[in-house]
C-alpha positions in Angstrom: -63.3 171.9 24.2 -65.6 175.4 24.5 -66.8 173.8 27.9 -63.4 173.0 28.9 -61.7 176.8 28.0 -64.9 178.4 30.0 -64.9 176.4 33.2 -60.9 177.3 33.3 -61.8 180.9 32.5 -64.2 180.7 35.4 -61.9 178.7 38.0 -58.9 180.9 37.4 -60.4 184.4 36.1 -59.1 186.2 39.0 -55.3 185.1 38.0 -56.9 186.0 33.9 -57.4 189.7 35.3 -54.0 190.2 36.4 -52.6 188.5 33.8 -53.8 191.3 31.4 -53.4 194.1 33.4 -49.7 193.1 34.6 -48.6 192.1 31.1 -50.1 195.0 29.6 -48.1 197.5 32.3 -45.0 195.9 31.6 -45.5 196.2 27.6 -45.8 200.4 28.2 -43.1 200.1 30.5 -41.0 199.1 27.6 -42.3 202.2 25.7 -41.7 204.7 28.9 -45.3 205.1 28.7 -46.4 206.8 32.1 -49.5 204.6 31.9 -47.4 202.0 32.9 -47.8 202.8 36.6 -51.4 203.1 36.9 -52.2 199.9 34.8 -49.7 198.0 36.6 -51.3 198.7 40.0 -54.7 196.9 39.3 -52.5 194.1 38.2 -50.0 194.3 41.6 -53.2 194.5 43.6 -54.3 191.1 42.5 -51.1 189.5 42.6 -51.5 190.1 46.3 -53.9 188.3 46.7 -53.1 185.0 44.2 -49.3 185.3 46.0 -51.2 185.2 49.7 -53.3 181.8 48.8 -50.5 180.7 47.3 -48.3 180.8 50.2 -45.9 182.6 48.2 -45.6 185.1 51.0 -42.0 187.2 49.7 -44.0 187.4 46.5 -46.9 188.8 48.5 -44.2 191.2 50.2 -43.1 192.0 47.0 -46.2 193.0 45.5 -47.3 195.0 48.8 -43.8 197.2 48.2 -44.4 197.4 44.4 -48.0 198.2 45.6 -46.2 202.0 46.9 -43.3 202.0 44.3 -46.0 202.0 41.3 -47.4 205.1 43.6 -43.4 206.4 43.9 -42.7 206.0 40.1 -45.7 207.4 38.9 -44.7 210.3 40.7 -41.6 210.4 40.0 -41.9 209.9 36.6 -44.3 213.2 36.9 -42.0 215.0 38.9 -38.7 213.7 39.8 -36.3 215.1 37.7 -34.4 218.0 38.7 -36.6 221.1 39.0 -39.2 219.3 39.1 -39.4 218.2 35.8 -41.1 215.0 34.4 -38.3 212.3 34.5 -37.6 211.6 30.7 -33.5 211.0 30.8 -32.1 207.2 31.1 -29.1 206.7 32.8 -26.7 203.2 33.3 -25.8 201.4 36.8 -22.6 203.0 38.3 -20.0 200.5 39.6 -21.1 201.8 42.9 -24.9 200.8 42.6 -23.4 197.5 41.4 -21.4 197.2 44.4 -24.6 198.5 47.1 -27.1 196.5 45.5 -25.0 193.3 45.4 -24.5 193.8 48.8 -28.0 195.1 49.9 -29.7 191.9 47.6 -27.1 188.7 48.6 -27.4 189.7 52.6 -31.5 190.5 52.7 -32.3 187.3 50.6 -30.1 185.1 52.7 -32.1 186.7 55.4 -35.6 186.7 54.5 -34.6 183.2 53.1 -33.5 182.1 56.3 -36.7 183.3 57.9 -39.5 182.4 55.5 -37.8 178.9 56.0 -37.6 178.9 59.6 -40.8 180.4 60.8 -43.2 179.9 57.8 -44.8 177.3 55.4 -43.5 179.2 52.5 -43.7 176.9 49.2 -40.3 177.5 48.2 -38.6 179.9 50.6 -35.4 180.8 49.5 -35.9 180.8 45.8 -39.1 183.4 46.7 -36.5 185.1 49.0 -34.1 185.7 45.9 -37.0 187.0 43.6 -38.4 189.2 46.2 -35.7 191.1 47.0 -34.2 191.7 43.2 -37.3 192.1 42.4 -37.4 195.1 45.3 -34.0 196.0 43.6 -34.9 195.9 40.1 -38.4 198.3 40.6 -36.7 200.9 42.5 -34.1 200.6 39.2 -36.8 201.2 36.8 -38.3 204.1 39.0 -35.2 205.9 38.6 -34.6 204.7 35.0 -31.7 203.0 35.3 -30.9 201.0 31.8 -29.5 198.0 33.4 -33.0 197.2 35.6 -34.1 195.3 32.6 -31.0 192.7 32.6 -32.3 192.3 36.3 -36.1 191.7 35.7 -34.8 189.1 32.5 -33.3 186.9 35.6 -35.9 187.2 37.9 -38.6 186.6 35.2 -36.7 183.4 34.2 -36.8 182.0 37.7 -40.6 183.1 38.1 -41.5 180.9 35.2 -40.6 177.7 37.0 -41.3 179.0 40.6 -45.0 179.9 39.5 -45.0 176.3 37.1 -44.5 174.2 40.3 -47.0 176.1 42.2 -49.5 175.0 39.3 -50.0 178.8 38.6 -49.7 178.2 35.4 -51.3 181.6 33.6 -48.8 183.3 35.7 -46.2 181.3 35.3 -47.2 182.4 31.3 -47.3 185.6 32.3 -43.6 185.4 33.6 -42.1 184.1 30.2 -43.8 187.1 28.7 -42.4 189.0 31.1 -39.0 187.3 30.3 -39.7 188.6 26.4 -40.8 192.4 27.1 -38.1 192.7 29.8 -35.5 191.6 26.6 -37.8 194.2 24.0 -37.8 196.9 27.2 -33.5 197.1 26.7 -33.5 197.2 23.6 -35.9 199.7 23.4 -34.4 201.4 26.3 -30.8 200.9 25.2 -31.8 202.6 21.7 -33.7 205.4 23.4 -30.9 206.0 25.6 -28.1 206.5 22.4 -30.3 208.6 20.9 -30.4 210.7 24.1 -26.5 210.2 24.6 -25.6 211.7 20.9 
């Protein structure tokens, strides 16, 4: 059984490493820990890679973009509030933002759908299509601490799980039901934090 756990560890350690390093930024996300940012990118950096091989290739795009947005929300986090101020305030989606981003995420990942299908040998093109572009959505929502980001990352975490399953990436796909449980502790934490700053 020892044997059987190290030659796995050994075959998939590269998917092990990102693993920890991705769960583990999402887990101080959920505490608006500014570590988040810089632990998450070691974990983004490998997910390029495993998403490349795997010929997931919007979940490549979508770690290349949250490759800069952990660089963006770092900084803003630092120093994107108004005057400059570290970014410490949560705030809820507008009926507005609901509107742009349904609009914005329904046409791009009918799009990108459309073209991973036609012009690539994309495993599963327009369910990687849907999760790349909320996923776009959802981390440009957490960068500007928007409550509601977490609602999105619950649903995209959910179809990750099965995605990554049938792809026989099964740490990751794991790692995605984690996901699925810190994005559900992450509002709730988030939710709490933001009453307490409301009263």
């Amino acid at each position: 059984m020892i044997d059987l756990i190290i030659n796995w560890i050994l075959a998939n350690y590269i998917e092990l490493i990102g693993f920890v390093f991705s769960a583990l930024g999402v887990w101080l996300t959920t505490k608006q820990k500014i570590w988040c940012w810089s632990i998450s990118l070691v974990g983004v950096i490998i997910y390029i890679y495993i998403f490349f091989i795997s010929k997931l290739y919007a979940d490549f795009g979508l770690q290349i973009f949250y490759l800069f947005m952990t660089i963006y929300g770092w900084y803003y986090w630092l120093h994107g509030g108004q005057n400059n101020q570290v970014l410490d305030k949560i705030s809820r989606i507008t009926k507005k933002q609901i509107i742009i981003y349904l609009i914005i995420g329904i046409t791009t990942q009918t799009i990108l759908g459309y073209l991973l299908f036609k012009y690539t040998d994309a495993a599963f093109p327009f369910w990687d299509s849907v999760v790349g572009i909320w996923g776009i959505i959802a981390t440009y929502m957490m960068a500007k601490k928007i409550l509601e980001h977490w609602i999105a990352w619950i649903i995209i975490d959910i179809m990750c799980v099965t995605i990554y399953f049938f792809k026989d990436l099964y740490l990751t796909s794991i790692l995605y039901l984690i996901f699925t449980l810190l994005a559900i502790l992450g509002y709730y934490n988030w939710r709490k934090d933001l009453s307490k700053q409301e009263s």
